[in-house]
C-alpha positions, 0 to 999 in steps of 0.5 A, spaced: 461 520 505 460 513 500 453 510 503 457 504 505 461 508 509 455 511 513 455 507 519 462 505 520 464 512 520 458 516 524 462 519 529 467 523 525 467 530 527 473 533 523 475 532 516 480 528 514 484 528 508 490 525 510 489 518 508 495 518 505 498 518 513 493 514 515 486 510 514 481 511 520 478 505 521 471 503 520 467 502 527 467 495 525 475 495 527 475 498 533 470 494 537 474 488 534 480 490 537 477 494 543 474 486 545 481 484 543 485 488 548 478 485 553 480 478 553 488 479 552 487 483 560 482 478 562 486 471 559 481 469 555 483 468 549 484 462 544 492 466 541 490 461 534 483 460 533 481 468 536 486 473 533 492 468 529 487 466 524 485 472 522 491 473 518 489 467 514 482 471 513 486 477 511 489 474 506 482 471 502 479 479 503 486 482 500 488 478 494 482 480 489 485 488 491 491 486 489 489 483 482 493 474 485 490 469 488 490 467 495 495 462 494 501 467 492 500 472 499 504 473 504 503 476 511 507 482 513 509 486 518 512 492 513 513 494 505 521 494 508 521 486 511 516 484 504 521 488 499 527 485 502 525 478 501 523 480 494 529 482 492 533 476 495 532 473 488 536 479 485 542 475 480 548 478 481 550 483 477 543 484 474 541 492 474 536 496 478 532 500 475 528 504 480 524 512 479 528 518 482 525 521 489 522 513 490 520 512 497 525 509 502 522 502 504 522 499 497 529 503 494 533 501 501 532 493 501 533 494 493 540 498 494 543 493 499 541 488 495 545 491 489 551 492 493 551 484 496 550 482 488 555 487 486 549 490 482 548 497 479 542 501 479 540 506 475 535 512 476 530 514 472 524 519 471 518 516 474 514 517 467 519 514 462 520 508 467 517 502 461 521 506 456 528 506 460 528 497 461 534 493 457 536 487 456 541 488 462 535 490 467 533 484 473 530 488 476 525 494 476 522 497 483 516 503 483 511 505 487 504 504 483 501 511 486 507 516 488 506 518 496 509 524 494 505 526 489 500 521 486 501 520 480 501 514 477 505 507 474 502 505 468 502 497 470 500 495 463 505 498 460 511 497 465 509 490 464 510 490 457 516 492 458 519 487 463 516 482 459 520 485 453 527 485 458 526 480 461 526 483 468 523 482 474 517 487 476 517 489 483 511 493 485 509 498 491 502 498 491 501 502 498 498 508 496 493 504 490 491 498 493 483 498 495 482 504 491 485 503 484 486 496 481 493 492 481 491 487 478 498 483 478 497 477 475 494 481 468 500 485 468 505 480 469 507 483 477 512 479 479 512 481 486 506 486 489 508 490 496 503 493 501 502 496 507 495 496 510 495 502 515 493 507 509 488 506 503 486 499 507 485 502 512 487 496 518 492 498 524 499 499 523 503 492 522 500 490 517 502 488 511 503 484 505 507 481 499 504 478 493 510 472 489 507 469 483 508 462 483 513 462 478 517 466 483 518 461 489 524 458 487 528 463 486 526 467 492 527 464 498 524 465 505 530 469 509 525 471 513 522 464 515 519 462 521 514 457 525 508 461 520 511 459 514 510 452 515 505 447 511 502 445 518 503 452 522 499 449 528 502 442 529 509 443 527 513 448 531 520 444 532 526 441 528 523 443 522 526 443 514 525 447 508 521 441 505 516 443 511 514 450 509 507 451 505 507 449 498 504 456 497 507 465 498 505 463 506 512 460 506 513 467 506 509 469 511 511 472 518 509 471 527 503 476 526 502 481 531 496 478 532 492 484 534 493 488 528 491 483 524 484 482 527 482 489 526 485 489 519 480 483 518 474 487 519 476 493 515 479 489 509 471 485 510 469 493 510 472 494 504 470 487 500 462 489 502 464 496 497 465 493 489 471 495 486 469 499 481 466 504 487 470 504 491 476 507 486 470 511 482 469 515 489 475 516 491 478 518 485 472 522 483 473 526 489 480 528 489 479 529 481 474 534 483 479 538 488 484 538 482 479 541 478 477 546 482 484 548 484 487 548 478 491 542 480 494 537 476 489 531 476 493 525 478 488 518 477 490 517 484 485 519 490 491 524 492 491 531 490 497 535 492 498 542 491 503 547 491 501 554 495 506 560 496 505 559 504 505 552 506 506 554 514 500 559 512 496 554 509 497 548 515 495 553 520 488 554 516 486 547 516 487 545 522 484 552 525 477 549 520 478 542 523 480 539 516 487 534 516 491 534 510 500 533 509 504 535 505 513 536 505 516 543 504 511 548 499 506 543 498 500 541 500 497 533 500 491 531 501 488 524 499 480 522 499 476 515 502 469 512 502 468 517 508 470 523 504 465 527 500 464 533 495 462 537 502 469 536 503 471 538 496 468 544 497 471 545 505 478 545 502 477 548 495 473 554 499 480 555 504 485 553 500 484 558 493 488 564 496 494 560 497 494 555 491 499 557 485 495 556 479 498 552 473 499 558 467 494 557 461 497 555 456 
């Protein structure tokens, strides 16, 4: 495993290709939430200063991942609850566009949207995505890294596009996010989506949504609440709008506030590994496993491959104690900082008898 990651992950017996499901969590992590659980049963706690205030850290740790400043995160609990408040600036009538076979937590606030706003959605190939924007475009929602395969959005590009239209840009970075650059402010982002129980490694809870700054006008907080305030601490009743924070807080959401204490220790984890290292790990491993299956590499830390018996297939790698997913004939397999080339060659070694290769051109 990545030497950073030696550690915090002494006591894994397995190995896990599954990230794409979930992140394990750094030991760090785990002996936080566990004296968490301690003080919560003993009474102990300070709810703010012990476990609410975590999620201001969080917010400090994430912003250099997804490429914005601090001042444009929001905290949130799924990508479904940030997307609705993203598309909540959609203008009537301004078109949708959105890949085919996009996952269902950022396409569902975005079709009811459209249908409130008598808007139309159009439909596109994920890879012709920059190429497919007109002046009619409001709207482009897309996965940076695909869940169902691990290819990858060009954010320059689309970027470009979306400058040249006019359009808003709407971005999934779930499956990106701490591994690859987003950099959202470079690329001109509008809105940055996350959920952190996968590539981020923090419990499931928590999540976040990155509104550039020219944005707060136009997208109101629909979900607003005490947190969102300018002071969230001394200001719980009768409030107004003027009382919400200048910044993307007045977004934020009632944290559940053990979650956000583990995520801060594993995104402190993630932040004490260099960025250019973390992606050239990930990346490099399920390129290697590509390269040695035949597959398609993806730029992504998720390889996923065809095989001619999926159920087979499975069986076998839990029978050599090796986790990975995957839907109907193909296999997903995705790599951390707790992966390493030994991994590589344990899946290559099982699964090259089930794999179907790619033809020689």
């Amino acid at each position: 495993m990545h030497p950073a990651a030696a550690a915090e992950y002494a006591a894994l017996d397995r190995i896990y290709l599954d990230t794409a499901s979930y992140g394990l969590p750094p030991a760090a992590t785990v002996a936080v939430l566990r004296a968490a659980l301690d003080s919560w049963a003993a009474g102990s706690a300070d709810w703010a200063a012990d476990w609410d205030f975590a999620g201001d850290r969080c917010r400090d740790l994430v912003a250099p991942m997804l490429g914005a400043p601090a001042a444009e995160i929001s905290l949130q609990p799924a990508v479904s609850v940030a997307a609705a408040i993203a598309v909540s600036s959609l203008p009537p009538g301004g078109e949708i566009v959105v890949p085919r076979d996009e996952f269902a937590s950022v396409v569902l606030p975005a079709l009811a949207a459209a249908q409130q706003r008598g808007a139309p959605v159009r439909r596109v190939a994920f890879d012709a995505l920059a190429d497919s924007l007109s002046e009619r475009t409001a709207l482009v929602v897309t996965s940076h890294v695909r869940s169902n395969d691990g290819r990858t959005q060009d954010l320059a590009a689309l970027g470009e596009a979306a400058a040249r239209a006019g359009a808003r840009v709407l971005v999934d970075a779930t499956h990106s996010a701490g591994i690859l650059p987003v950099e959202a402010v470079r690329h001109g982002i509008h809105y940055v989506v996350a959920a952190a129980y996968k590539h981020l490694l923090c419990p499931r809870g928590v999540a976040f949504l990155r509104v550039a700054a020219g944005e707060f006008a136009r997208t109101p907080p629909i979900a607003g609440s005490w947190r969102g305030a300018r002071d969230p601490y001394g200001h719980f009743y009768g409030p107004r709008l003027s009382d919400l924070a200048p910044t993307a807080a007045r977004y934020d959401v009632s944290l559940a506030w053990h979650p956000w204490l583990g995520a801060a220790a594993s995104l402190a984890f993630l932040d004490a590994v260099p960025a250019g290292s973390r992606r050239d790990w990930c990346t490099g491993l399920a390129g290697d496993l590509a390269d040695a299956l035949g597959a398609p590499r993806t730029s992504s830390s998720i390889v996923t491959l065809p095989v001619g018996d999926a159920a087979a297939a499975r069986a076998e790698l839990r029978t050599a104690g090796i986790t990975g997913s995957g839907h109907g004939t193909t296999l997903r397999l995705s790599f951390h900082l707790y992966n390493d080339t030994d991994h590589v060659a344990a899946a290559a070694r099982l699964l090259g008898r089930h794999v179907i290769r790619r033809e020689s051109p």
